[in-house]
C-alpha positions in Angstrom: -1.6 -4.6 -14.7 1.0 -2.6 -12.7 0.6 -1.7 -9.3 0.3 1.9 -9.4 -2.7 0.6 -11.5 -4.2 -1.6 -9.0 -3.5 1.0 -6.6 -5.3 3.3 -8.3 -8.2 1.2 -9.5 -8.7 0.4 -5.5 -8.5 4.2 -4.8 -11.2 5.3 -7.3 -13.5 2.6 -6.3 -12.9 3.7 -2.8 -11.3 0.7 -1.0 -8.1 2.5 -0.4 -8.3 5.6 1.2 -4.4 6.8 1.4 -1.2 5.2 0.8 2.1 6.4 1.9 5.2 5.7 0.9 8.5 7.5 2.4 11.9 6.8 3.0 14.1 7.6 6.6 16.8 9.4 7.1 19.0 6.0 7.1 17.8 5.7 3.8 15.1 2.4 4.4 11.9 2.6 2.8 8.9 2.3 4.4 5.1 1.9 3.7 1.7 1.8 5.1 -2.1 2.2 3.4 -5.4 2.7 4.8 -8.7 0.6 3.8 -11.6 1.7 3.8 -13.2 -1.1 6.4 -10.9 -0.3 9.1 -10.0 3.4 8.6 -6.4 2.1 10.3 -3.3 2.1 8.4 -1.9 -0.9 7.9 2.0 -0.9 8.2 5.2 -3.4 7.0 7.0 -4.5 9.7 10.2 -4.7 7.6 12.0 -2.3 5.3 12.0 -2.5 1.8 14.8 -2.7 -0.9 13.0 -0.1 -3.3 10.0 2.2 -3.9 8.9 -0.8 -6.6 8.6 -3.3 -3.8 7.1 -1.2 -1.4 4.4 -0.2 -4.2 4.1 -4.1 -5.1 3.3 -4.9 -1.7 0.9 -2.3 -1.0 -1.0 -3.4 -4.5 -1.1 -6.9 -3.2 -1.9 -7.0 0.0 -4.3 -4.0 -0.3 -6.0 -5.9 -3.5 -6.6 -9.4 -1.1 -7.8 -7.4 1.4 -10.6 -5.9 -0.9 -11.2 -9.4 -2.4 -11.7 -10.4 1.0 -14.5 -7.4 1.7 
């Protein structure tokens, strides 16, 4: 399954509320989602090397989280 998939799937069934993905002006890429349990975005402390990774780490971690629910 690809991530905007998962992503997706965990939206519809309401588990993810918003995800944002968005690039700085020095050009690093950035993420953060929300949960539905905690109504507080989560945020990456480090940068990411493309809009895929940043997309795969979102799926992932917001996917465990819900597993974990």
């Amino acid at each position: 399954m690809k991530n905007s998939e998962i992503i997706n799937e965990l939206m519809e069934a309401g588990k993810v509320l918003s995800v944002i993905v968005s690039r700085t002006p020095e050009g690093k890429i950035w993420a953060d989602f929300t949960v539905h349990f905690t109504e507080e975005p989560i945020e990456c402390s480090e940068c990411f090397k493309s809009v895929d990774d940043a997309l795969d780490w979102v799926a992932q971690t917001a996917l465990n989280l819900s597993e974990k629910s």
